[in-house]
Backbone atoms as SQL, in Angstrom:
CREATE TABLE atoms (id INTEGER PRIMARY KEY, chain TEXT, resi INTEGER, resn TEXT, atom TEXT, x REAL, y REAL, z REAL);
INSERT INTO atoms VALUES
  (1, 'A', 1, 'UNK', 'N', 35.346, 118.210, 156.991),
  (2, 'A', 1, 'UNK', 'CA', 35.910, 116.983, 156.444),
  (3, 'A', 1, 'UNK', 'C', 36.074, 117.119, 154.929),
  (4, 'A', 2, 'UNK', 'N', 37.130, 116.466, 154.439),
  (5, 'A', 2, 'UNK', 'CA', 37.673, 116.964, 153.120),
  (6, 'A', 2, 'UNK', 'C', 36.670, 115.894, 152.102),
  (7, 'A', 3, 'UNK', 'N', 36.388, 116.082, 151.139),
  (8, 'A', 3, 'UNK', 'CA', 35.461, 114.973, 150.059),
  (9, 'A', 3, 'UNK', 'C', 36.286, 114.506, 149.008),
  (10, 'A', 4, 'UNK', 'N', 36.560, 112.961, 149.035),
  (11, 'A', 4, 'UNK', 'CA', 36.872, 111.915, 148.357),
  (12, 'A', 4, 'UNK', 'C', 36.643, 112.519, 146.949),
  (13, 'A', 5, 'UNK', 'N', 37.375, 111.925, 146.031),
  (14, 'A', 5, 'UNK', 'CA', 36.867, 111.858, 144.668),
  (15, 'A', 5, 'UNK', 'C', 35.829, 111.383, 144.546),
  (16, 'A', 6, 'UNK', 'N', 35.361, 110.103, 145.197),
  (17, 'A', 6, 'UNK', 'CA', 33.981, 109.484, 144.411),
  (18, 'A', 6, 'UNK', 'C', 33.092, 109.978, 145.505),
  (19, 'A', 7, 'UNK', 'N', 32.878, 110.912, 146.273),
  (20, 'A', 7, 'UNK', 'CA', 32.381, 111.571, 146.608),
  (21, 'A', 7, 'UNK', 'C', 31.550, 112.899, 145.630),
  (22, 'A', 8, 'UNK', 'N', 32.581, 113.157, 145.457),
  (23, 'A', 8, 'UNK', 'CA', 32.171, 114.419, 144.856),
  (24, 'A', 8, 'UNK', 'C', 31.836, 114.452, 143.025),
  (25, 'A', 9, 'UNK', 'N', 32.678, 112.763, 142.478),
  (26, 'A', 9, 'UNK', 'CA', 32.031, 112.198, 141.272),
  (27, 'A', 9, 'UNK', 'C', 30.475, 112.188, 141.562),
  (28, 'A', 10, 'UNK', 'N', 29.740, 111.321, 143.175),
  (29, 'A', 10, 'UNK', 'CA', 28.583, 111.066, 142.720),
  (30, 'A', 10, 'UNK', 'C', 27.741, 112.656, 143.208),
  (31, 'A', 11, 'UNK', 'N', 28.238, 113.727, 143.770),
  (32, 'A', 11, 'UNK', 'CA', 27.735, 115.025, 143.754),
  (33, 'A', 11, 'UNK', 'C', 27.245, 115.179, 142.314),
  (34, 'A', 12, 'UNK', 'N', 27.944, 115.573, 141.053),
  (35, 'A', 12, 'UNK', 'CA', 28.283, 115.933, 140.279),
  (36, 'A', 12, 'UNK', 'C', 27.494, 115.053, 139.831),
  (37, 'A', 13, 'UNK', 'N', 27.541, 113.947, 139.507),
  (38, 'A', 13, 'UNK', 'CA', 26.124, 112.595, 138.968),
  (39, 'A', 13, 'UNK', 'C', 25.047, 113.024, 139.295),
  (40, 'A', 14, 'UNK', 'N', 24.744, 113.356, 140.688),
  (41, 'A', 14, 'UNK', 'CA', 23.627, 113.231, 140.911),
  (42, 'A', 14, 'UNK', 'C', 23.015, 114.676, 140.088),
  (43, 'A', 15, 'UNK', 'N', 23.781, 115.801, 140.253),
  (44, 'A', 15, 'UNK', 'CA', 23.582, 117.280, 139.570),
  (45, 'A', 15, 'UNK', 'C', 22.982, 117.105, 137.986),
  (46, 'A', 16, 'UNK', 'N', 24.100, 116.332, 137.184),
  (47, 'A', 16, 'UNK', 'CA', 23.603, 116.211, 136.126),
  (48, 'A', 16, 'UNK', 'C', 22.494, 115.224, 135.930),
  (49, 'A', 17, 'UNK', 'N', 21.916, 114.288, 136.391),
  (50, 'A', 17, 'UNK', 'CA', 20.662, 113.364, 136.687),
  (51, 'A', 17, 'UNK', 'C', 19.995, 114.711, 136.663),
  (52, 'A', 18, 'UNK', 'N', 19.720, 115.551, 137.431),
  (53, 'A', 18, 'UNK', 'CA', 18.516, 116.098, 137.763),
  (54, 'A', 18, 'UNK', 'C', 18.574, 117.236, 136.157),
  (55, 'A', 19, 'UNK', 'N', 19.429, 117.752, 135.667),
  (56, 'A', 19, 'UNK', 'CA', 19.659, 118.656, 134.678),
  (57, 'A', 19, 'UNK', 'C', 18.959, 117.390, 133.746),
  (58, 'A', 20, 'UNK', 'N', 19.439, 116.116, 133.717),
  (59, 'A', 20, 'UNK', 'CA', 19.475, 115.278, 132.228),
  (60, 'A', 20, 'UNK', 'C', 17.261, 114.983, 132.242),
  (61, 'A', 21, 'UNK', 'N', 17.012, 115.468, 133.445),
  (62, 'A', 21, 'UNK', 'CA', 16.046, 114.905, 133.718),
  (63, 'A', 21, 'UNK', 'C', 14.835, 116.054, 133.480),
  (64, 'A', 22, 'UNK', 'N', 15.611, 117.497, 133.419),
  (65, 'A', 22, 'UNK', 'CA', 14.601, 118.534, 133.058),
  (66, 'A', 22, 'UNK', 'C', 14.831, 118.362, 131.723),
  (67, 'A', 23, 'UNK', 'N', 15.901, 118.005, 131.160),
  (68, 'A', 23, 'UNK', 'CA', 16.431, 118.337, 129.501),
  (69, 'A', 23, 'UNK', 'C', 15.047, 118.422, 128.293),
  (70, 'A', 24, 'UNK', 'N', 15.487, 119.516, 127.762),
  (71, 'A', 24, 'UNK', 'CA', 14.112, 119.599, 127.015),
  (72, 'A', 24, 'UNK', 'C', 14.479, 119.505, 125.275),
  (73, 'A', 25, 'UNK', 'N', 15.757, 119.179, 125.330),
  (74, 'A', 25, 'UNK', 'CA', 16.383, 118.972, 123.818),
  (75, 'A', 25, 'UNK', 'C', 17.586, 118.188, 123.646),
  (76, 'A', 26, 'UNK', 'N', 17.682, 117.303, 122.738),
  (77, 'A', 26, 'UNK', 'CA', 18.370, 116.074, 122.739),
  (78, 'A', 26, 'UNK', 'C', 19.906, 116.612, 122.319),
  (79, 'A', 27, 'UNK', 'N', 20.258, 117.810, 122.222),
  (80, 'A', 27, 'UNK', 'CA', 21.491, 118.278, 122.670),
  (81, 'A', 27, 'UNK', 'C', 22.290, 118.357, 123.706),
  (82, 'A', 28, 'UNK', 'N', 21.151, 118.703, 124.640),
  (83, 'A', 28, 'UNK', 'CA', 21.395, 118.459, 126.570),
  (84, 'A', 28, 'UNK', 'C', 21.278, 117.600, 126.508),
  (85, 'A', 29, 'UNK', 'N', 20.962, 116.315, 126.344),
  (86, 'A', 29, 'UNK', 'CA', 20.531, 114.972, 127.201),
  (87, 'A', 29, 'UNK', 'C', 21.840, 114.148, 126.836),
  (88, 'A', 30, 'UNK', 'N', 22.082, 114.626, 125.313),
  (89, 'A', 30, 'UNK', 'CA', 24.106, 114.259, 124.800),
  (90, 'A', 30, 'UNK', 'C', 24.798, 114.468, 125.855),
  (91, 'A', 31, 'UNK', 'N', 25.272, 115.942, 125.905),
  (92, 'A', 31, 'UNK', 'CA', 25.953, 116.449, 126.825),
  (93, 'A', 31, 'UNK', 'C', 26.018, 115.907, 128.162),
  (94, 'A', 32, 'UNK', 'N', 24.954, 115.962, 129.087),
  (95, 'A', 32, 'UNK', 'CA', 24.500, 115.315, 130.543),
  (96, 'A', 32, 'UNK', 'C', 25.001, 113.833, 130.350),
  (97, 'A', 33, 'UNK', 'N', 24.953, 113.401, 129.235),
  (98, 'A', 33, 'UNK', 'CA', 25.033, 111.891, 129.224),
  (99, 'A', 33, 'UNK', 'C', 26.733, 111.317, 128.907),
  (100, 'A', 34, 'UNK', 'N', 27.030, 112.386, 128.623),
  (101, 'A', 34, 'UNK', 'CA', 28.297, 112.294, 128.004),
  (102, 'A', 34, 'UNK', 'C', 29.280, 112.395, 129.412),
  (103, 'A', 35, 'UNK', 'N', 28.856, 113.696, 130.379),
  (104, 'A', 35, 'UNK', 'CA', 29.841, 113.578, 131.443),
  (105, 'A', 35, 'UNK', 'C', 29.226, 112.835, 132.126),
  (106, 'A', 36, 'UNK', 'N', 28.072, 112.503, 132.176),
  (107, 'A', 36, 'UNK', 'CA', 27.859, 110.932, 133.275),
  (108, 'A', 36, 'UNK', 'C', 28.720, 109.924, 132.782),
  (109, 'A', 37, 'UNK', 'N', 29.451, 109.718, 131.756),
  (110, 'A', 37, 'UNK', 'CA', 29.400, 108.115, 131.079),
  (111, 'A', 37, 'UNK', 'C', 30.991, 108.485, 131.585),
  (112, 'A', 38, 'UNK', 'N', 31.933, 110.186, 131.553),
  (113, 'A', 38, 'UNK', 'CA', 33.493, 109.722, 131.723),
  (114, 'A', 38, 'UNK', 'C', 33.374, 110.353, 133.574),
  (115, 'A', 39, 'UNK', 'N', 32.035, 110.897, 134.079),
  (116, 'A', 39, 'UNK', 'CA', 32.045, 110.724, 135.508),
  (117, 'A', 39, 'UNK', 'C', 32.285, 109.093, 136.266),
  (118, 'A', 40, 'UNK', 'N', 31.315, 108.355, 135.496),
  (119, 'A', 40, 'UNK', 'CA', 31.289, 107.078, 135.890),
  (120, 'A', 40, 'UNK', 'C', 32.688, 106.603, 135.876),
  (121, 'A', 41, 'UNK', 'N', 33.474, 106.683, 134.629),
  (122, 'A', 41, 'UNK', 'CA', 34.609, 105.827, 134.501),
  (123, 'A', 41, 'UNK', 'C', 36.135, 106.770, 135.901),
  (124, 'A', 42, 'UNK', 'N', 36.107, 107.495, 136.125),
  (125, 'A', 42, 'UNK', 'CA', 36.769, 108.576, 137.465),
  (126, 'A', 42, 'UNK', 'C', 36.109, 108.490, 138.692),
  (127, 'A', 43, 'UNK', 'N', 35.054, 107.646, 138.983),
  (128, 'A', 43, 'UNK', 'CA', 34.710, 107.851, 140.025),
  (129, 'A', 43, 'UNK', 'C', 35.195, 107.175, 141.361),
  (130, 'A', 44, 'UNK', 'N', 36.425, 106.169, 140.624),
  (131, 'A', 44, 'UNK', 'CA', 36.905, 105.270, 141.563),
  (132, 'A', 44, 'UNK', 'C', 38.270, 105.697, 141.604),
  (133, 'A', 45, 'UNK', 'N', 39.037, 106.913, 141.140),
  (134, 'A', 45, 'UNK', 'CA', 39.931, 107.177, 141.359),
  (135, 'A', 45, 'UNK', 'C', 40.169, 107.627, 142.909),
  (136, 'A', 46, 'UNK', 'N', 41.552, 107.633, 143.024),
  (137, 'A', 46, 'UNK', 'CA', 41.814, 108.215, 144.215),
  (138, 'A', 46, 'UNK', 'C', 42.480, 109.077, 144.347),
  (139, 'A', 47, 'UNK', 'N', 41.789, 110.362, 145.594),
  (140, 'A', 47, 'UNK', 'CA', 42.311, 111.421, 145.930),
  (141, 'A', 47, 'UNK', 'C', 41.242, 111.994, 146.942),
  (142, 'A', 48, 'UNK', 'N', 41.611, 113.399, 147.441),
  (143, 'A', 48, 'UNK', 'CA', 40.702, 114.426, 148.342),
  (144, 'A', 48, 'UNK', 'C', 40.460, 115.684, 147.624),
  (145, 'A', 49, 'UNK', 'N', 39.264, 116.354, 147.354),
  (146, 'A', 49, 'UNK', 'CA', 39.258, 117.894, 147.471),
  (147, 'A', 49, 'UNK', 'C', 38.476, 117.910, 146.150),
  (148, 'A', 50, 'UNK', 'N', 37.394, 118.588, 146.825),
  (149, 'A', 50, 'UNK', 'CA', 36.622, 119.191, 145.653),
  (150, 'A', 50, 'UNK', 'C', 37.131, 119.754, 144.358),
  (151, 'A', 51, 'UNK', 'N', 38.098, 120.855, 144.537),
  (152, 'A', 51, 'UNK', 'CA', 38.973, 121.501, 143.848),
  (153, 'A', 51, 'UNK', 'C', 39.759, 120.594, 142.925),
  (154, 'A', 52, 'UNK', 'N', 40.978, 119.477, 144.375),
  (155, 'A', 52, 'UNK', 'CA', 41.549, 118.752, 143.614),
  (156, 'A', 52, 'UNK', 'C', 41.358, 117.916, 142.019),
  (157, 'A', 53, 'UNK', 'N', 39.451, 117.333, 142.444),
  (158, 'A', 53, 'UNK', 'CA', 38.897, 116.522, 141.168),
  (159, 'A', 53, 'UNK', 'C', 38.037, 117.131, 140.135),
  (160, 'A', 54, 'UNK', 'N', 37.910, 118.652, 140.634),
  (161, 'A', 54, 'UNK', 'CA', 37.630, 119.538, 139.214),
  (162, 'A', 54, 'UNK', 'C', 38.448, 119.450, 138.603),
  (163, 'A', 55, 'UNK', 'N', 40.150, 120.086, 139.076),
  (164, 'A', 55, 'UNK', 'CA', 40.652, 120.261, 138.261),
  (165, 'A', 55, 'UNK', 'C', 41.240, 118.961, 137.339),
  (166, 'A', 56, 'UNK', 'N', 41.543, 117.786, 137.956),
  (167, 'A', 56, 'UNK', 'CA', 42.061, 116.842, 137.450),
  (168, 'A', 56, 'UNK', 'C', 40.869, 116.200, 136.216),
  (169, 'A', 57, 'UNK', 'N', 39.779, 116.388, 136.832),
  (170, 'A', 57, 'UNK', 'CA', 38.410, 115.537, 135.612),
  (171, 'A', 57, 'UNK', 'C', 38.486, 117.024, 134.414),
  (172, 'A', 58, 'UNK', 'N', 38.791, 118.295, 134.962),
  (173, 'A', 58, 'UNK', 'CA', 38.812, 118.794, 133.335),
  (174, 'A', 58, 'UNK', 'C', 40.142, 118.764, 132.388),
  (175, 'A', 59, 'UNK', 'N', 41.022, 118.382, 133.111),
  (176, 'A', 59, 'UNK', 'CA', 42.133, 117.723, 131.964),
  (177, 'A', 59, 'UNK', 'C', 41.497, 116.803, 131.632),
  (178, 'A', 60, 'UNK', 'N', 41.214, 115.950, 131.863),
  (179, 'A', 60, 'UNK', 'CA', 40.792, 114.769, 131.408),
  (180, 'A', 60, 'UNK', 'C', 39.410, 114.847, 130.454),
  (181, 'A', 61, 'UNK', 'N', 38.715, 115.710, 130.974),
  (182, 'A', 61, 'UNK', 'CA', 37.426, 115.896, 129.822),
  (183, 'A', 61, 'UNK', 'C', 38.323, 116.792, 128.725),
  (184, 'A', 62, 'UNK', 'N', 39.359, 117.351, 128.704),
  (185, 'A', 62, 'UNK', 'CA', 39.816, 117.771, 127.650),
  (186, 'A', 62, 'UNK', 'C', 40.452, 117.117, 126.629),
  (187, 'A', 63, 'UNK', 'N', 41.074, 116.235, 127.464),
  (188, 'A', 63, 'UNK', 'CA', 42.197, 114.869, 126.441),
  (189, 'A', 63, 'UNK', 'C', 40.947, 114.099, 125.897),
  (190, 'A', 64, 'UNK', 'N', 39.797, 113.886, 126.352),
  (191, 'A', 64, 'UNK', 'CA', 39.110, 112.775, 125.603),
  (192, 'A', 64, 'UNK', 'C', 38.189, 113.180, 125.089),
  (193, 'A', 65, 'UNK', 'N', 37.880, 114.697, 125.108),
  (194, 'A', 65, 'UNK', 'CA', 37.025, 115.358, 123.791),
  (195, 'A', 65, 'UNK', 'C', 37.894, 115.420, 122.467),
  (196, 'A', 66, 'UNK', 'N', 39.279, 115.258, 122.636),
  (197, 'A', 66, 'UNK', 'CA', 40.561, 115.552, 121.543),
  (198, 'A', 66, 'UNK', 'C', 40.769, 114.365, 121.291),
  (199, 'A', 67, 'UNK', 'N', 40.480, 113.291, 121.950),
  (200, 'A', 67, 'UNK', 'CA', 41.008, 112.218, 121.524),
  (201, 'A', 67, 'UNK', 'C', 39.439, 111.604, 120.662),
  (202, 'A', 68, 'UNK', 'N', 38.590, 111.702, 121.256),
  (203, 'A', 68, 'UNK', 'CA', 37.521, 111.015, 120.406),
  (204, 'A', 68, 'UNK', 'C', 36.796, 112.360, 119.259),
  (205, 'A', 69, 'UNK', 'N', 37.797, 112.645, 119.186),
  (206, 'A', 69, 'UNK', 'CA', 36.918, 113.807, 118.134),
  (207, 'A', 69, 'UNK', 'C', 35.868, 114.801, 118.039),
  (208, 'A', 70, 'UNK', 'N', 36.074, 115.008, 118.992),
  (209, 'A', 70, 'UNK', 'CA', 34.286, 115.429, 119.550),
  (210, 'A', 70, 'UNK', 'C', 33.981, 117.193, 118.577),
  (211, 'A', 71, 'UNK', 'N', 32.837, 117.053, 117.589),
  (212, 'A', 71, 'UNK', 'CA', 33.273, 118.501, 116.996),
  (213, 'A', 71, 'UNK', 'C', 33.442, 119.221, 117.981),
  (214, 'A', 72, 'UNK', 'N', 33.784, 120.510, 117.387),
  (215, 'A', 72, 'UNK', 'CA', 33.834, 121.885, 118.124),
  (216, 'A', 72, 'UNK', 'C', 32.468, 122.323, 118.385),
  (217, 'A', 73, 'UNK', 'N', 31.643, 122.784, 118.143),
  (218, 'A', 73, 'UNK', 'CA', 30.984, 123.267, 118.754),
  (219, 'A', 73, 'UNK', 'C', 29.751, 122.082, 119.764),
  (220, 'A', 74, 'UNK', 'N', 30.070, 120.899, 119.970),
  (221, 'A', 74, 'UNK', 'CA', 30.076, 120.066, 120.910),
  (222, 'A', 74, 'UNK', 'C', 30.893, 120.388, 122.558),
  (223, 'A', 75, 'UNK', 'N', 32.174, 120.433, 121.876),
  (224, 'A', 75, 'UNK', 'CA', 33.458, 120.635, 123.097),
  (225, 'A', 75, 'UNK', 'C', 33.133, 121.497, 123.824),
  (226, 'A', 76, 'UNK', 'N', 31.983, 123.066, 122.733),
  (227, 'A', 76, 'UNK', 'CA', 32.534, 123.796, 123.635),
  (228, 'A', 76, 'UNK', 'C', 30.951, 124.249, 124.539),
  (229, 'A', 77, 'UNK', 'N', 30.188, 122.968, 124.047),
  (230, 'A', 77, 'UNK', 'CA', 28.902, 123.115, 125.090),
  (231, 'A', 77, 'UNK', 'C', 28.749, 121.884, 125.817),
  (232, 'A', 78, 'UNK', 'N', 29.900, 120.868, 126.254),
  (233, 'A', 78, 'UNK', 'CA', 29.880, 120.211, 127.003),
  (234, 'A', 78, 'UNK', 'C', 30.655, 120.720, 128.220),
  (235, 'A', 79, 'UNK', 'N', 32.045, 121.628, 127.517),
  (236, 'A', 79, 'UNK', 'CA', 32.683, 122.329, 128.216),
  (237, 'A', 79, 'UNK', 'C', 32.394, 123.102, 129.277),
  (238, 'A', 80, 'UNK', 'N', 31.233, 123.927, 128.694),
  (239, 'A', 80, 'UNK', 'CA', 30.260, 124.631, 129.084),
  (240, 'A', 80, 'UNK', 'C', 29.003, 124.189, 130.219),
  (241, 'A', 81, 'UNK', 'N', 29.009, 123.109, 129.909),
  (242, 'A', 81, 'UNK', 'CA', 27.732, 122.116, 131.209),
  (243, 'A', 81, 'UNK', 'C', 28.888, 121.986, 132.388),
  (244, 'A', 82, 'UNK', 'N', 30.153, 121.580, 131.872),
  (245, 'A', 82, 'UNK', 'CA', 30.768, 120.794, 132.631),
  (246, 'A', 82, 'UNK', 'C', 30.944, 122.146, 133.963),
  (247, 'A', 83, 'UNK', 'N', 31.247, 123.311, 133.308),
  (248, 'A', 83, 'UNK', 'CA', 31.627, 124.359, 134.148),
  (249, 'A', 83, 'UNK', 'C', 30.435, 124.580, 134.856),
  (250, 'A', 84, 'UNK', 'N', 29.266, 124.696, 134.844),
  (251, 'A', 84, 'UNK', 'CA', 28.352, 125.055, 135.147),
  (252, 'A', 84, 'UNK', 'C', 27.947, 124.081, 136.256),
  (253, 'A', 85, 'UNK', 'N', 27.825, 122.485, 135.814),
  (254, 'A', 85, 'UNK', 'CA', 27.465, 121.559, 137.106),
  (255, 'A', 85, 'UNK', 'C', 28.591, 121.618, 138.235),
  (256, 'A', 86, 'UNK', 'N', 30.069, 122.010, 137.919),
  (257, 'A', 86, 'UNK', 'CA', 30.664, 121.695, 138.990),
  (258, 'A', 86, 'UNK', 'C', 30.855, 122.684, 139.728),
  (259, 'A', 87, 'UNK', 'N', 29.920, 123.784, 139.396),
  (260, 'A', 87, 'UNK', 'CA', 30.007, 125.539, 140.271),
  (261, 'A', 87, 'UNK', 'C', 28.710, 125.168, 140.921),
  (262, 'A', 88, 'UNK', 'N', 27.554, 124.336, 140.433),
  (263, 'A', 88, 'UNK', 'CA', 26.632, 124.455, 141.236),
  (264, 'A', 88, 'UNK', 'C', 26.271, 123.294, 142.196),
  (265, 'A', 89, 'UNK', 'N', 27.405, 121.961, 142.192),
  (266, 'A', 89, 'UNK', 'CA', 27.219, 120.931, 142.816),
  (267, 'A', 89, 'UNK', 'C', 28.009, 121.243, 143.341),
  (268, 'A', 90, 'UNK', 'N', 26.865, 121.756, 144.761),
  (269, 'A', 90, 'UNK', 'CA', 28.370, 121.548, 146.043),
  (270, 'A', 90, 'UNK', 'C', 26.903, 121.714, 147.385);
């Protein structure tokens, strides 16, 4: 059976909960907190496929690290979580 977007939003929630919850430095707990807060706001979109809502939530984590300014070396360790929770939430 194929998985919903807010399916696989609250996979991905629940992944980073448990990461935000070992976090041992308030750099991670940014980060974790940061894709919970634009997981939350996508989680009611609609569509199917694991694949499908990786790829669509990392355009989107890309337009709104560019749009809210987010420094660089922020971007590119949220970037970096982001790749990491959605290879290991499944």
């Amino acid at each position: 059976m194929t998985m919903t977007f807010a399916e696989r939003a609250d996979q991905l929630c629940d992944r980073l909960r448990d990461m935000e919850h070992q976090a041992e430095e308030g750099d991670q707990l940014f980060y974790c907190a940061y894709l919970l807060g634009l997981l939350g706001l996508h989680s009611s979109a609609e569509g199917e496929g694991q694949e499908a809502f990786d790829h669509v939530f990392s355009g989107t984590l890309q337009e709104t690290l560019e749009a809210e300014g987010v420094v660089d070396a922020d971007q590119v360790n949220i970037k970096a979580l982001w790749k990491a929770v959605s290879k290991t939430a499944s």
